[in-house]
TIBA-199214 format. One record per residue (C-alpha): residue number from 0; x, y, z. Coordinates in steps of 0.1 Angstrom, whole numbers. Layout:
REM TIBA-199214
PT   romi       x       y       z
PT    NUM       X       Y       Z
...
END
This chain:
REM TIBA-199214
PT   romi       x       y       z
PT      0     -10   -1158     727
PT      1      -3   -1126     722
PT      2     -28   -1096     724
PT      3     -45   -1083     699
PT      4     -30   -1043     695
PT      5     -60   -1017     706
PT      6     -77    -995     682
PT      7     -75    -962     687
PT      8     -81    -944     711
PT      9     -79    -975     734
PT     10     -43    -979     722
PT     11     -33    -952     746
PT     12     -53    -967     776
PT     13     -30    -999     776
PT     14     -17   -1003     815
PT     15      22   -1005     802
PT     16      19    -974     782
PT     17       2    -955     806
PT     18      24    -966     836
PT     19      53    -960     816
PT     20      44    -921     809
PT     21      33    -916     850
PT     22      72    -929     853
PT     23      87    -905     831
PT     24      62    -876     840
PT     25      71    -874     877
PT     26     112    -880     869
PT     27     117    -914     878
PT     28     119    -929     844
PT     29     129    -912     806
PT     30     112    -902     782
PT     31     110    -918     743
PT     32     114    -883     726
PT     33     115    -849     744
PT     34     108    -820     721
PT     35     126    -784     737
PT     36     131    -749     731
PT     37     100    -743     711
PT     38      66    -727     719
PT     39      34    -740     723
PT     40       4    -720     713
PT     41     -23    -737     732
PT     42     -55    -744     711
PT     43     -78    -741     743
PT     44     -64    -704     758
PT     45     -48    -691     725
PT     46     -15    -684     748
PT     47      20    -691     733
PT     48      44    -705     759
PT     49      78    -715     761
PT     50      77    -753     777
PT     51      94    -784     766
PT     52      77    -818     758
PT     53      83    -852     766
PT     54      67    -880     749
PT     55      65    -917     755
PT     56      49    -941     735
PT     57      19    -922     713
PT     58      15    -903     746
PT     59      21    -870     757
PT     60      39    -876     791
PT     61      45    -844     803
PT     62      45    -805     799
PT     63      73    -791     815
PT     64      94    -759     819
PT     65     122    -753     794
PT     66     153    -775     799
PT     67     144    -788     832
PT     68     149    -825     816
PT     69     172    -835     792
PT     70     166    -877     800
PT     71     154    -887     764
PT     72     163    -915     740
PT     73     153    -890     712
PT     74     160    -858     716
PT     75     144    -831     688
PT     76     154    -796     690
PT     77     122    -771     680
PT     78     142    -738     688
PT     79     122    -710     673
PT     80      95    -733     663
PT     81      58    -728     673
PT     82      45    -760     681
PT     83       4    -767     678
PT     84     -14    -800     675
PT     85     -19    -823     641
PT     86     -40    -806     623
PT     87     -78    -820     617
PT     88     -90    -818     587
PT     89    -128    -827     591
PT     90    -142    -833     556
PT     91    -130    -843     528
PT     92    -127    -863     494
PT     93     -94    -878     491
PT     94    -107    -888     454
PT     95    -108    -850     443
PT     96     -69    -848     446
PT     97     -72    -875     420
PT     98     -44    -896     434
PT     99     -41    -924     459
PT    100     -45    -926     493
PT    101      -6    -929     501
PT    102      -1    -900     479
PT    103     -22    -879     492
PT    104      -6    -888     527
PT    105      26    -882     513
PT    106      15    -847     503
PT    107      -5    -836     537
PT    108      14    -852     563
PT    109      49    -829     561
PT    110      26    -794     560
PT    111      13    -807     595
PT    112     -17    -823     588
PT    113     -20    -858     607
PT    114     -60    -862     609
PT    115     -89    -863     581
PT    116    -121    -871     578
PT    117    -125    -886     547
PT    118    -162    -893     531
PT    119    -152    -917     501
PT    120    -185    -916     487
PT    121    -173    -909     451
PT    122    -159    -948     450
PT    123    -189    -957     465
PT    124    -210    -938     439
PT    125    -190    -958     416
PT    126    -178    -991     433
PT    127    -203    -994     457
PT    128    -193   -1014     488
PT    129    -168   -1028     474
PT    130    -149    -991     464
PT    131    -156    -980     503
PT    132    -141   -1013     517
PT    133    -112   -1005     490
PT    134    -107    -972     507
PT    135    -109    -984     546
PT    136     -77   -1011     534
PT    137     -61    -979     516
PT    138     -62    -963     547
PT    139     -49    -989     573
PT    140     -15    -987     574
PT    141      -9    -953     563
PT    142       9    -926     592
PT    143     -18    -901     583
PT    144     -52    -908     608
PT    145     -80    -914     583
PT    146    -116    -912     603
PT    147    -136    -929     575
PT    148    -174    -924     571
PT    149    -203    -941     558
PT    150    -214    -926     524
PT    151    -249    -915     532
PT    152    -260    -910     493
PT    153    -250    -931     466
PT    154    -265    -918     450
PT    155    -269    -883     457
PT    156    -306    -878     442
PT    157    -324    -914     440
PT    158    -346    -916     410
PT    159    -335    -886     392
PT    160    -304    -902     387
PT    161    -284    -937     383
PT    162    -251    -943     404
PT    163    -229    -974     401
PT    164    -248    -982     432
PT    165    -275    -977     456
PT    166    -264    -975     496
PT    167    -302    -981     513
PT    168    -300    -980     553
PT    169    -295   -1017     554
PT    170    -259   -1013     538
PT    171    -250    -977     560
PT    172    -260   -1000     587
PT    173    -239   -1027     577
PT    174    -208   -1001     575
PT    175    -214    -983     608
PT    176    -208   -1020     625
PT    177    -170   -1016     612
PT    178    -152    -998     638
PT    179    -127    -980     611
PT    180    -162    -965     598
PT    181    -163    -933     627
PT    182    -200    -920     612
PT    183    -226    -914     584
PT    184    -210    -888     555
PT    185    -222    -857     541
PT    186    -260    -861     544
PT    187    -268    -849     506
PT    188    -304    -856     500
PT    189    -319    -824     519
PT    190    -354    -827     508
PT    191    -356    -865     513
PT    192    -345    -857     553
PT    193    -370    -825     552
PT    194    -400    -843     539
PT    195    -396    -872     554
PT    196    -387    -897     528
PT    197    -389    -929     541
PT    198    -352    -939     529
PT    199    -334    -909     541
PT    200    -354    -911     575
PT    201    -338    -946     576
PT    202    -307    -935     571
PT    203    -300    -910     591
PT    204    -318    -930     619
PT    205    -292    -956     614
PT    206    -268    -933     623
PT    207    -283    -919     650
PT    208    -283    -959     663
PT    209    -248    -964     662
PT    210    -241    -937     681
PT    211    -215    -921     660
PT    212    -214    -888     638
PT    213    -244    -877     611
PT    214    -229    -854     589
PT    215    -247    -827     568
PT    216    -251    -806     533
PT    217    -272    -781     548
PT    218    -266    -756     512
PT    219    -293    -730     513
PT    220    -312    -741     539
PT    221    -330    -721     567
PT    222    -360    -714     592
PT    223    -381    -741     588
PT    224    -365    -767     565
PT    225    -334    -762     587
PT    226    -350    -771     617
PT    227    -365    -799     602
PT    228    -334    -808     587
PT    229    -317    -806     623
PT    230    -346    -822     640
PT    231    -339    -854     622
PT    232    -304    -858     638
PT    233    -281    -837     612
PT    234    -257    -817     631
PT    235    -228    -803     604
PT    236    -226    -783     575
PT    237    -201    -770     551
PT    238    -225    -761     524
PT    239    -218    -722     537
PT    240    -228    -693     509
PT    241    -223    -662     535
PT    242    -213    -645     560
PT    243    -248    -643     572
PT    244    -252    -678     563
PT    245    -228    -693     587
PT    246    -243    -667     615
PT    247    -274    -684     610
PT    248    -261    -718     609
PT    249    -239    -713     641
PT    250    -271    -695     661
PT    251    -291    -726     651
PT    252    -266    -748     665
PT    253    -252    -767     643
PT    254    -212    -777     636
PT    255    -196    -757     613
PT    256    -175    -776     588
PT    257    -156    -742     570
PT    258    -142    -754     538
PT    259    -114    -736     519
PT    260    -127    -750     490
PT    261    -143    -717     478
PT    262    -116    -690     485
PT    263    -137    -663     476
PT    264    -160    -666     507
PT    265    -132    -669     529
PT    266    -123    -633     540
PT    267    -167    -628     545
PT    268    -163    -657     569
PT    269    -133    -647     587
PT    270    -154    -611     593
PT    271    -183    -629     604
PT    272    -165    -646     627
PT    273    -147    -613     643
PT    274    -181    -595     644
PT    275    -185    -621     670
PT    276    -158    -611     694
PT    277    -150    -651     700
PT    278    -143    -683     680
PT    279    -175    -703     687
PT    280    -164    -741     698
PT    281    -184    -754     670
PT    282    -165    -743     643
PT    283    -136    -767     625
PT    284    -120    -764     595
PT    285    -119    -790     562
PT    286    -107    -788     526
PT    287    -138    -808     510
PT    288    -121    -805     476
PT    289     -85    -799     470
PT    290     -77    -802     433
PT    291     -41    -819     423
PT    292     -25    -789     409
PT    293     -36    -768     446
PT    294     -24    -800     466
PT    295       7    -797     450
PT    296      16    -763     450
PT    297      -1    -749     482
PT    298     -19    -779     507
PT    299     -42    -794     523
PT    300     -60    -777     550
PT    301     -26    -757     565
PT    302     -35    -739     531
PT    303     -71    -730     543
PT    304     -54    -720     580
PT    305     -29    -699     559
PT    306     -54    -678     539
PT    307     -80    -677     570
PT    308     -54    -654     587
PT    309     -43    -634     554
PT    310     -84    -625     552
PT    311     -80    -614     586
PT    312     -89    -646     613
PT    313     -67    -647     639
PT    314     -43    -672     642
PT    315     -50    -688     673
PT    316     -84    -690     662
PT    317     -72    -706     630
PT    318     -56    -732     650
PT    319     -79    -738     674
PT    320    -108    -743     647
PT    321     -81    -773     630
PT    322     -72    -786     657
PT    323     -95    -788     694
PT    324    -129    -777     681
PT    325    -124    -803     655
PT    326    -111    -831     681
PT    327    -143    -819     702
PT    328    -166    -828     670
PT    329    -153    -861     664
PT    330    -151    -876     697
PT    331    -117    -874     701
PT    332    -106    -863     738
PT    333     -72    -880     731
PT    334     -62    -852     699
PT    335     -65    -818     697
PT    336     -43    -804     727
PT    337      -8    -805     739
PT    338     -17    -816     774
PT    339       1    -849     794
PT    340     -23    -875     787
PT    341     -33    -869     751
PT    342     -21    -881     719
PT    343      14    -873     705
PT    344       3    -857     670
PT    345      25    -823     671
PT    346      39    -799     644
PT    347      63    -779     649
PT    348      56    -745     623
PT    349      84    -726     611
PT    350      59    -693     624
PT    351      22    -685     623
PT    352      16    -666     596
PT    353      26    -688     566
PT    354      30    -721     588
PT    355      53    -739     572
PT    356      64    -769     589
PT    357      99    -778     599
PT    358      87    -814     612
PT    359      61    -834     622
PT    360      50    -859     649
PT    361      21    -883     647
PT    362      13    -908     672
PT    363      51    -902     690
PT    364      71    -907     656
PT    365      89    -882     636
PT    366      70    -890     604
PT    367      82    -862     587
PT    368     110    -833     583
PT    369     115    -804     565
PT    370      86    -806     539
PT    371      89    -847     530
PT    372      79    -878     546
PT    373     106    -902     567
PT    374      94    -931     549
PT    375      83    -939     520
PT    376      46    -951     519
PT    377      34    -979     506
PT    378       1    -980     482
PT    379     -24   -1005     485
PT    380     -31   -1021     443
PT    381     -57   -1006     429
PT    382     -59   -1027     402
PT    383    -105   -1035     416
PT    384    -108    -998     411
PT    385    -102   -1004     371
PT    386    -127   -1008     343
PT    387    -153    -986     356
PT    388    -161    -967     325
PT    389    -185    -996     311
PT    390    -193    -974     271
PT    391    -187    -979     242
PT    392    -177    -951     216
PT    393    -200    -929     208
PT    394    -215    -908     177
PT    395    -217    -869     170
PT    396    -252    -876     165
PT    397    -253    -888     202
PT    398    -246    -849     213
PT    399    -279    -839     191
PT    400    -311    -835     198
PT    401    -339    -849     171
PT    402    -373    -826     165
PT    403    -395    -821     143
PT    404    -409    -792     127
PT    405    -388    -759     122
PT    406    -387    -742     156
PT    407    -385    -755     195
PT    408    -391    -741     230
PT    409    -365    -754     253
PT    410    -366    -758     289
PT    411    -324    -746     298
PT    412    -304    -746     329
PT    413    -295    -716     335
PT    414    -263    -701     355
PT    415    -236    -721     368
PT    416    -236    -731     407
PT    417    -269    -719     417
PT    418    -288    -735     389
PT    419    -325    -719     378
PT    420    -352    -731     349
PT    421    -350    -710     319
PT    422    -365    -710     284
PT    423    -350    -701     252
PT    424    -363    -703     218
PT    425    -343    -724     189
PT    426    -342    -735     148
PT    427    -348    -767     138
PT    428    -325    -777     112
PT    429    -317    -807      95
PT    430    -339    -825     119
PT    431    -319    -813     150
PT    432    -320    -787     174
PT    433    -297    -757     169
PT    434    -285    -749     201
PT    435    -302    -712     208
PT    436    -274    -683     208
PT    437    -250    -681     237
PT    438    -260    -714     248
PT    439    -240    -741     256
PT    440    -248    -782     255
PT    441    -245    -807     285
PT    442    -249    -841     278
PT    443    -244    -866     308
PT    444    -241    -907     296
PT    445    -247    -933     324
PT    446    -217    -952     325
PT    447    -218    -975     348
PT    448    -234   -1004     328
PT    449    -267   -1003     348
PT    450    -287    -985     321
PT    451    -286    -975     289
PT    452    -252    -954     280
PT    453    -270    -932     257
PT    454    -262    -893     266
PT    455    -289    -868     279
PT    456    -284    -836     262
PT    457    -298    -798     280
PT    458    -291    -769     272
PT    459    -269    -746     298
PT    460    -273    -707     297
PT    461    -251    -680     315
PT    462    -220    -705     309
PT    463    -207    -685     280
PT    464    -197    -693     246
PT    465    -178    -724     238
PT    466    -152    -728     214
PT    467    -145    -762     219
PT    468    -158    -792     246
PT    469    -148    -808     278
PT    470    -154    -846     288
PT    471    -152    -857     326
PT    472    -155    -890     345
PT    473    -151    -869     377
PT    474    -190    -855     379
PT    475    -202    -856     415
PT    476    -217    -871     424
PT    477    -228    -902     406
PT    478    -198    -894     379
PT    479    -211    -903     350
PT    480    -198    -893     316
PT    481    -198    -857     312
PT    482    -196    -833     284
PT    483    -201    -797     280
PT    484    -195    -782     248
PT    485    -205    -757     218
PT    486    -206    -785     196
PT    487    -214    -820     189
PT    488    -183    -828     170
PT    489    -159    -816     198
PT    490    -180    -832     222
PT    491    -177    -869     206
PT    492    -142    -861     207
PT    493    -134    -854     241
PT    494    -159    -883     252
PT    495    -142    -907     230
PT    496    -106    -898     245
PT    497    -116    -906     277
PT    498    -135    -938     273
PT    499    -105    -953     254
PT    500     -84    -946     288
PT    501    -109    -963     314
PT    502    -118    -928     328
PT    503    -102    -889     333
PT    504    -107    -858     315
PT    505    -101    -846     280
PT    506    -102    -810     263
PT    507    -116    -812     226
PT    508    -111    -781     200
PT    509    -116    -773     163
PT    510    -119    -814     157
PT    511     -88    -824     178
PT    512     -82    -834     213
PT    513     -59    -811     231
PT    514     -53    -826     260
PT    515     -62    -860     275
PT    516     -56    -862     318
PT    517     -63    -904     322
PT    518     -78    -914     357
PT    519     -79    -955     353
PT    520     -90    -960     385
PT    521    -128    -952     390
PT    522    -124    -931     367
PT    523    -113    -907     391
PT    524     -80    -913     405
PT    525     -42    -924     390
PT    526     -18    -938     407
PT    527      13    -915     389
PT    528      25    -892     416
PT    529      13    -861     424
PT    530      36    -835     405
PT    531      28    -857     373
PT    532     -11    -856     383
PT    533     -12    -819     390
PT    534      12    -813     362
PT    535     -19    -830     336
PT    536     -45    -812     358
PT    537     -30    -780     348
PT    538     -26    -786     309
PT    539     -65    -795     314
PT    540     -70    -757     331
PT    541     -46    -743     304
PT    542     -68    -759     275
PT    543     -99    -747     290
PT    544     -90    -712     291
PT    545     -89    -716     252
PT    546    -125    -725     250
PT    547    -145    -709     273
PT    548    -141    -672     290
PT    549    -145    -679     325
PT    550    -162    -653     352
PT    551    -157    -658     387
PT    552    -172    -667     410
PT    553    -192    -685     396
PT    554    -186    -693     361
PT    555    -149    -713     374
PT    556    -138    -741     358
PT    557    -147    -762     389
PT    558    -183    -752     381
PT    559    -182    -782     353
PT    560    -179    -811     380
PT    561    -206    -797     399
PT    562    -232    -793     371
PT    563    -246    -827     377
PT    564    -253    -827     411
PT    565    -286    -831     415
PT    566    -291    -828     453
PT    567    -286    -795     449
PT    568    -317    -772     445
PT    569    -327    -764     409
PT    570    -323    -779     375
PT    571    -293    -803     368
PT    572    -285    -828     340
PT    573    -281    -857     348
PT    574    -280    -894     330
PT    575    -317    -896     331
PT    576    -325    -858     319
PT    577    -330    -826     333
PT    578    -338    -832     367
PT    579    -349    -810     396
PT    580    -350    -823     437
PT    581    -378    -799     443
PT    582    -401    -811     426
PT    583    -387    -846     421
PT    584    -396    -846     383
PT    585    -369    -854     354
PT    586    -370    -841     318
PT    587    -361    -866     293
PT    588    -356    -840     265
PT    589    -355    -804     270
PT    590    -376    -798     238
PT    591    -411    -780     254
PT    592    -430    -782     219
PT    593    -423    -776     185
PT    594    -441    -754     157
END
C-alpha cells in the first residue's frame, strides 16, 4: 500500500527527505537544484550576503560559501539577484481581484509571492458552506500556498442584516476540524466579542479550542473595548487608521496585519514605524483587497513592499515584515527564512527597491521565470458558484420612497468610510420623497432569495452629486444588490443590467447603461482572465468619473463597496434599512415624520 503523502509541514519531516538533504549538506551526496552567485538578505539580521544554495526535495539543504559546490542536477544561476524568502501575504480576499483562484495564482506567484492567507468569507456570505468548501478544492492543487480560514461572520452584523447564510459556532467548529482550514478569519462583529454576545463568545471560543489562529477587525477600537476585545482571544488587526493607531495597537500587543489596501496611510505607517528605531516582530504585511485593474498592473503584496520603501520603510524591514514575522504568526517554523532545514520557497529579485522578480521557487520547483508561470494552471469549474443573484427585475418606483403629506425629516448617512447619523429636511412630491439637495440615494435589495428582494432606500450625504447611478453585487459583506445613485431611473437601470448577467457591476447615465462588468460567479468573480477582468474594471472607474466628483481619501470609488458594511461603527444601509451596530437598531424607512 502505498503511503498517504504528508500535509504540510509534515511533508518535510519524512525520513527519506530529510536523510537525503543531511547527505547532500555535509558533501557526500548532490543536491536537486543549487541556486549560486546571488545574495541573500536574511529576513532575521537584515544582512545581505553572498552564499550559494542547495536545495533537495522542498528542503533547504544547505547554506554554503559561493562556488564551493557545483554537484546539482539543476543548476540556476541568480548572479546579481537578491534572493529573500516567498513572500507571505497574511490576509486577504482572493474574491476582490474578481477572478479565480488559478488566476489569481497566475498573477502573484511570478512577482514572488508563494504564501497567502486567504479569508473567503465573501463566498461564504453568499454560498455558505458550500462556497468555502468550493474555495478549499480551488485551492488544492494550485503552486501558490493558500492558508485558508474559517469565515468568522457570515454575516458580518447578524440581525441588522441578511447574508446567503448564517456561520453559528457549530459550523466554524465544523470547519476548524478540516486541516486545509489553518484558523478563524477576520473577526468582524466587534461589539458582539466586546459585549459579550453569546454567539460571537462562541465563536471565537471555538477557535481558541482548536488551537489555531483568531483573526481580528479591531477598526477604531481602544482602551477598554480593546482590551476586552483582546481579552476574548483576538490577536490581529489590519483595521489601522493611523500612525498613532498602529502604536497603540502594537503597545497593546496585538499582531499587526498592515494592509496596502489604503495607500494613503502608508508613508504615516512607515514613519511610525522608524520613530520606533526597530521593526517590532509582530508586524506582517497583507493586501486585504487588491482590485483587478491594481492586480494587473502593479501586484499583490510585492506592490505593498514596493511602496513601503518608496514612503520611506526600509527594505529589510519590508522583507522581514512579508516574509519571517509573518511565518512567526502563522505557525510556520518551516517558511520564512533561508536557513538549511526550512522550506524551499525563494525569489530571486531583480534588486530591492522595485523588486521585480527574475524567478521564483516554491516548495523546491522553479514555478516561475521572468514575470510568468512555468505551467499553466489549471481552474477548478465553477459552474456551483452560478445563479446567485436570486431577483427579479425591478421598477423605478422600487428606488422611491412613499410619504405622505408635503414635507419629511430624514434620518441620512452621512460621509463616506467613517459613516455618522445626520438629518436633512425634504419635499414631498407626487407622493414620494425628493431626495434633499446634495444628497444622494442608496438602496440595498436582499438578493439571496432568503427574504424579500424589495430595495431599502437611505439617503447618503457628503458623497457629492450624482449624475448618474452605480449597481454592485460585490457589497461587503453580505453583497447584496447595491445601488447608489441621483436618480431612480438610472438606478433601475444599472440594477436591471446586472441581474440579467447573474451578478457584476453596471454604470447607469442620462437613461442608458454605460458600462456593464459581468461577475457570474457569486456574483463576484469571472472566470475571463485577468487583463480582460481588469480591462472591464477600468471602463467601470472610467464611467464613474462621469457621474460623481470623487475626493480622496475618503470619497474613492472603493468607498461604494464598503457602504454596506454594517459591522463597522455608525449608520449603514443595508437590506433590512438603515442599520447601526451600536445600538443594534435598524431603520426600515429613513422618513422621521412628515408635516
Amino acid at each position: 500500500m502505498t503511503a498517504t503523502p504528508r500535509q504540510e509541514p509534515a511533508d518535510l519531516n519524512e525520513p527519506a527527505l530529510r536523510a537525503r538533504a543531511v547527505a547532500a549538506a555535509r558533501g557526500s551526496g548532490p543536491f536537486d537544484v543549487l541556486v549560486t552567485g546571488g545574495r541573500i538578505l536574511d529576513a532575521v539580521t537584515g544582512l545581505i550576503r553572498e552564499a550559494d544554495i542547495g536545495l533537495v526535495g522542498a528542503l533547504i539543504a544547505s547554506v554554503h560559501a559561493p562556488a564551493s559546490r557545483s554537484d546539482a542536477a539543476t543548476v540556476i544561476d541568480a548572479a546579481g539577484s537578491i534572493i529573500s524568502p516567498g513572500l507571505i501575504d497574511t490576509h486577504m480576499h482572493i474574491e476582490s481581484s474578481m477572478v479565480t483562484p488559478a488566476e489569481y495564482a497566475e498573477a502573484v506567484l511570478p512577482r514572488g509571492v508563494t504564501t497567502i492567507v486567504w479569508d473567503p468569507h465573501e463566498f461564504g456570505n453568499v454560498h455558505g458552506l458550500d462556497g468555502v468548501r468550493w474555495a478549499i478544492e480551488a485551492s488544492r492543487n494550485l503552486p501558490l500556498r493558500v492558508i485558508l480560514l474559517a469565515p468568522s461572520c457570515v454575516p458580518s452584523a447578524p440581525g441588522l442584516e441578511v447574508a446567503g447564510a448564517d456561520f453559528d459556532a457549530g459550523v466554524i467548529a465544523e470547519l476548524l476540524r478540516s486541516p486545509t482550514i489553518g484558523g478563524v478569519a477576520e473577526v468582524m462583529n466587534m461589539r458582539g466579542v466586546i459585549d459579550g454576545d453569546p454567539r460571537m463568545t462562541d465563536i471565537v471560543n471555538a477557535g481558541l479550542a482548536s488551537g489555531k489562529l483568531v483573526c481580528g477587525h479591531a477598526r477604531g477600537l481602544e482602551g477598554a473595548d480593546l482590551n476586552a476585545f483582546m481579552a476574548a482571544g483576538v490577536t490581529s488587526d489590519h483595521e489601522l487608521t493611523s500612525g498613532a493607531d498602529l502604536l497603540q495597537k502594537l503597545a497593546a500587543g496585538m499582531t499587526i496585519e498592515l494592509r496596502g489596501s489604503h495607500d494613503h496611510l502608508l508613508k504615516e505607517f512607515a514613519d511610525a514605524l522608524d520613530s520606533i528605531g526597530h521593526l517590532p516582530p509582530t508586524v506582517t504585511l497583507c493586501t486585504d483587497d487588491v482590485f483587478p485593474d491594481e492586480l494587473y498592473e502593479n501586484g499583490g503584496l510585492d506592490d505593498v513592499v514596493r511602496r513601503l520603501v518608496r514612503y520611506g520603510m526600509r527594505p529589510e524591514w519590508a522583507l522581514s515584515a512579508a516574509t519571517f514575522n509573518a511565518a512567526q504568526r502563522l505557525r510556520r517554523s518551516d517558511l520564512g527564512l533561508i536557513a538549511p532545514g526550512r522550506r524551499a520557497d525563494l525569489v530571486l529579485f531583480e534588486d530591492i527597491s522595485e523588486f521585480r522578480a527574475r524567478a521564483v521557487i516554491a516548495n523546491g520547483r522553479l514555478v516561475a521565470e521572468n514575470g510568468a508561470v512555468k505551467d499553466s494552471i489549471q481552474p477548478l469549474d465553477a459552474g456551483p458558484l452560478m445563479q446567485s443573484v436570486k431577483l427579479t427585475a425591478l421598477a423605478d418606483d422600487d428606488f422611491r420612497i412613499p410619504a405622505n403629506g408635503t414635507k419629511a425629516r430624514l434620518a441620512t448617512i452621512d460621509r463616506p468610510r467613517f459613516t455618522q447619523w445626520g438629518e436633512a429636511e425634504a419635499d414631498i412630491r407626487d407622493g414620494v420623497v425628493v431626495p434633499p439637495t446634495g444628497s444622494a440615494m442608496i438602496a440595498v435589495a436582499h438578493r439571496h432569495g432568503l427574504m424579500d428582494g424589495r430595495p431599502r432606500v437611505g439617503f447618503l450625504t457628503g458623497w457629492g452629486q450624482w449624475r448618474g447611478a452605480f449597481c454592485t453585487t460585490v457589497s461587503h459583506d453580505s453583497h447584496n444588490l447595491t445601488v447608489i445613485g441621483g436618480n431612480a431611473r438610472d438606478m433601475a437601470l444599472a440594477a436591471n443590467a446586472v441581474i440579467e448577467v447573474g451578478g457584476g457591476m453596471a454604470v447607469a447615465k442620462d437613461g442608458h447603461v454605460e458600462v456593464l462588468l459581468p461577475l457570474p460567479f457569486s456574483g463576484l468573480v469571472t472566470d475571463a482572465s485577468l487583463q480582460e477582468t481588469a480591462n472591464g474594471f477600468t471602463g467601470i472607474r472610467k464611467a464613474m468619473e462621469k457621474i460623481v466628483d470623487w475626493k480622496p481619501p475618503y470619497l474613492v470609488f472603493k468607498a461604494c463597496f464598503g457602504a454596506t458594511l454594517a459591522c463597522n461603527v455608525g449608520p449603514h444601509q443595508t437590506d433590512r434599512g438603515i442599520a447601526d451596530v451600536v445600538t443594534g437598531k435598524v431603520l426600515e424607512s429613513p422618513v422621521l415624520e412628515t408635516f
